[in-house]
N, C-alpha and C positions, 0 to 999 in steps of 0.2 A: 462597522468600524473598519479602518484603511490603517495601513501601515505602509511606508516606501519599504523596499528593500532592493538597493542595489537598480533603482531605475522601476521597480516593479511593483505594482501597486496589490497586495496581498489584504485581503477580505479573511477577518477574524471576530469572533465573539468572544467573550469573557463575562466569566460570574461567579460569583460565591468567595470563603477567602477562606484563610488556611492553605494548606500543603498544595502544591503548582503541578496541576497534571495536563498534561498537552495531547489531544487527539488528533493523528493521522489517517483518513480516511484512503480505499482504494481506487484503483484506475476508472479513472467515469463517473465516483462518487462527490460527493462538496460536502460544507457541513452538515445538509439535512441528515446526510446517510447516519452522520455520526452523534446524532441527537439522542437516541435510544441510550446509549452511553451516557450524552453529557447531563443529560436530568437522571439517572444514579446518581451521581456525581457532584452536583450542584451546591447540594443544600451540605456538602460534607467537606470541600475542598476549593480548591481556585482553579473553576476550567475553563481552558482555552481550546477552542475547535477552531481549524482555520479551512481555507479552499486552497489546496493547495496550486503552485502555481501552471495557469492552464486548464482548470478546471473552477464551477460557481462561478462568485464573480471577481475571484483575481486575474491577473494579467499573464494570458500566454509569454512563453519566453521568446527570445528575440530571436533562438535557434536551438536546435535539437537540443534535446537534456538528455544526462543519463540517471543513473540511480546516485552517483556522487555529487552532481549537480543538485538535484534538488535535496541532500543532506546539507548539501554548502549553504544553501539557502533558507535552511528552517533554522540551521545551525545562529545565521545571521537576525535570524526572525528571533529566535530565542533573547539573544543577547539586546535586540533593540528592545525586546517589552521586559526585559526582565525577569527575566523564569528565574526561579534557582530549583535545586536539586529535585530535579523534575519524576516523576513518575509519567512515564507515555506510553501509549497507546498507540499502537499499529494496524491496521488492518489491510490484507492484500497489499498492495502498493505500499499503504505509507508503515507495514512490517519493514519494507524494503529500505527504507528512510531510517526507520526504529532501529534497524540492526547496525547501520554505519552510524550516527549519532551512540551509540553503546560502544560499540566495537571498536571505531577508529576515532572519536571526540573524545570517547569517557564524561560524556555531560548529564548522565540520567541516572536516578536513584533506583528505581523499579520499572521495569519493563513490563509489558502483557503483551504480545502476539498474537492476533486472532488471525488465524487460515491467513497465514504468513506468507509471500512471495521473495525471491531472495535465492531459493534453488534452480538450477535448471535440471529439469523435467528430466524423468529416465525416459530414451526412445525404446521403442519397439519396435518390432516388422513392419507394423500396422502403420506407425507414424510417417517412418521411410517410404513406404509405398505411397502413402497420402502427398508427401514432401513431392517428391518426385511427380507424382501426378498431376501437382497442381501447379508444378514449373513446365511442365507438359503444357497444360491446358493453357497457361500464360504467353506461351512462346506462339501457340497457336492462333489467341486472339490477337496479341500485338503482329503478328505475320498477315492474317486473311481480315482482317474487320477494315475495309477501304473508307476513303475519303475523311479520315480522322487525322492527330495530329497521336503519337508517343504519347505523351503525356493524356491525352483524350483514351485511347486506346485504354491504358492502364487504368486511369481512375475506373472506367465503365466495369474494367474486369473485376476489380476489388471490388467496387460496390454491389457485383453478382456475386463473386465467389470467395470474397474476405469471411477473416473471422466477427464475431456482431463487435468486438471490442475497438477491429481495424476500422470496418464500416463506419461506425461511429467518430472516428477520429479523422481529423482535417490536419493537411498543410504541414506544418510543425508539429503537433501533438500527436501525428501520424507516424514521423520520423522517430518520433522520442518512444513511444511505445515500442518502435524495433529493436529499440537501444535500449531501454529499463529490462523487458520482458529476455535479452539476452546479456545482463548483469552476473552472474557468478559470485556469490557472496557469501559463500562458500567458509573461505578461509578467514571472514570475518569472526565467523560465527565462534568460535573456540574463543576468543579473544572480551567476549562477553563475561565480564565480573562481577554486574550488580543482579540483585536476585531478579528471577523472570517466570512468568506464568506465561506460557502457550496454551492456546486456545483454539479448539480444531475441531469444525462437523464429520462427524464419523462420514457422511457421502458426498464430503468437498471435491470436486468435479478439477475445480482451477486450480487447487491448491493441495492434492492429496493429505491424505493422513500421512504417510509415510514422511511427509517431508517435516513434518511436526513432531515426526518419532526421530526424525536424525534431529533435527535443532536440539531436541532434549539430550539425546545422547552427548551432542557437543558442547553444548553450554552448562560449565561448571554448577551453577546453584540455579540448577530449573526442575520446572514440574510441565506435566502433562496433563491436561483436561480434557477429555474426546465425549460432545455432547451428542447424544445418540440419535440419529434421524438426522442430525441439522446438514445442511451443506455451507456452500461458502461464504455465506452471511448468517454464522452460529450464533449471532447474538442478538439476531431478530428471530432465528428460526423458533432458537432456546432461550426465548426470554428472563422467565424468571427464573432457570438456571444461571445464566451466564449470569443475573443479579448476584444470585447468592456465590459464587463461585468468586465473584470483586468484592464482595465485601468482605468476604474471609479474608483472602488475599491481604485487600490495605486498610484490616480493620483498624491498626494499631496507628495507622496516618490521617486517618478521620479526627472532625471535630467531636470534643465528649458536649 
């Protein structure tokens, strides 16, 4: 199923009826990722999982996005299908989405966060040196690698020496991942009033624990759930915990 939004053609599924919960998947994911969720879910509620745009099969955007652009955009999505007081789902990336929709809309009833993105990263020695290193190495390939064009030069470097998230992404979606992943969202976060469950693999790699210990800290009516073993996809890792862990949560917004 298609929906236009603003020129862009946005790929979404929808089922079940009852209370309106919207799933945000993360960077590189589509709806498959967020299936394990949407069958919890199904038979108890009205869910919508989308591709967000740029990823599956909606429509890359016409130029770099950042983390408010694509709120502006689901924001819009929201309103042309109709949600109301929506219970969403974030994950990695679309945490990022979840928290400006809460924070700066006021459009969501319940929140859940899982290995949430939205902080930026505490550096360390390690990271600096690594930074530096690999503007090093950059400067050196685009200098000595002859008979190329700039543009040649670079793509070849990143596709040796990128991150696998950079690697993976092209053209546009390449721009917008350096703009999303340095969003600060920081100050949004306190601004969060409807109740919230975070959701964090105790050895989340992309998304530490720590950064799920501040969201709690700062957001007035939240809880903390740290599934042990899992890393950044807790809800595959810990299945039938994260199960039991939502349906406590939205027992009381379930069909009887």
């Amino acid at each position: 199923m298609h929906i236009d939004v603003d020129g862009l053609k946005i790929n979404y599924i929808i089922e079940g009826t009852g209370r309106d919960v919207l799933l945000l998947h993360g960077w590189g994911g589509s709806i498959q990722t967020m299936m394990p969720i949407f069958n919890i879910l199904k038979d108890k509620c009205r869910v919508v999982a989308l591709d967000l745009p740029g990823f599956g099969e909606s429509d890359v955007p016409g130029r770099p996005w950042n983390s408010y652009d694509y709120a502006e955009c689901i924001k819009k999505f929201i309103d042309k299908t109709g949600l109301k007081s929506i219970i969403l789902f974030g994950h990695s990336h679309g945490g990022r989405i979840s928290i400006i929709l809460s924070g700066k809309y006021n459009m969501v009833n319940k929140l859940i966060l899982i290995d949430s993105a939205g902080l930026i990263p505490k550096r360390s020695t390690k990271y600096y040196f690594k930074v530096y290193s690999f503007k090093f190495l950059k400067k050196l390939y685009t200098t000595f690698s002859f008979g190329k064009s700039k543009e040649e030069k670079l793509e070849k470097f990143y596709e040796k020496y990128g991150s696998t998230d950079y690697k993976e992404s092209h053209g546009i979606m390449r721009q917008t991942m350096v703009k999303v992943v340095n969003d600060n969202l920081e100050p949004l976060i306190p601004k969060i009033k409807n109740p919230t469950l975070l959701i964090w693999g105790e050895n989340d790699q992309d998304t530490p624990l720590y950064m799920g210990k501040i969201m709690e800290e700062k957001i007035p009516d939240s809880g903390l759930v740290v599934l042990k073993g899992a890393g950044h996809y807790s809800y595959i890792d810990c299945y039938d915990q994260f199960k039991a862990v939502i349906n406590s949560f939205l027992k009381d917004d379930f069909i009887r």
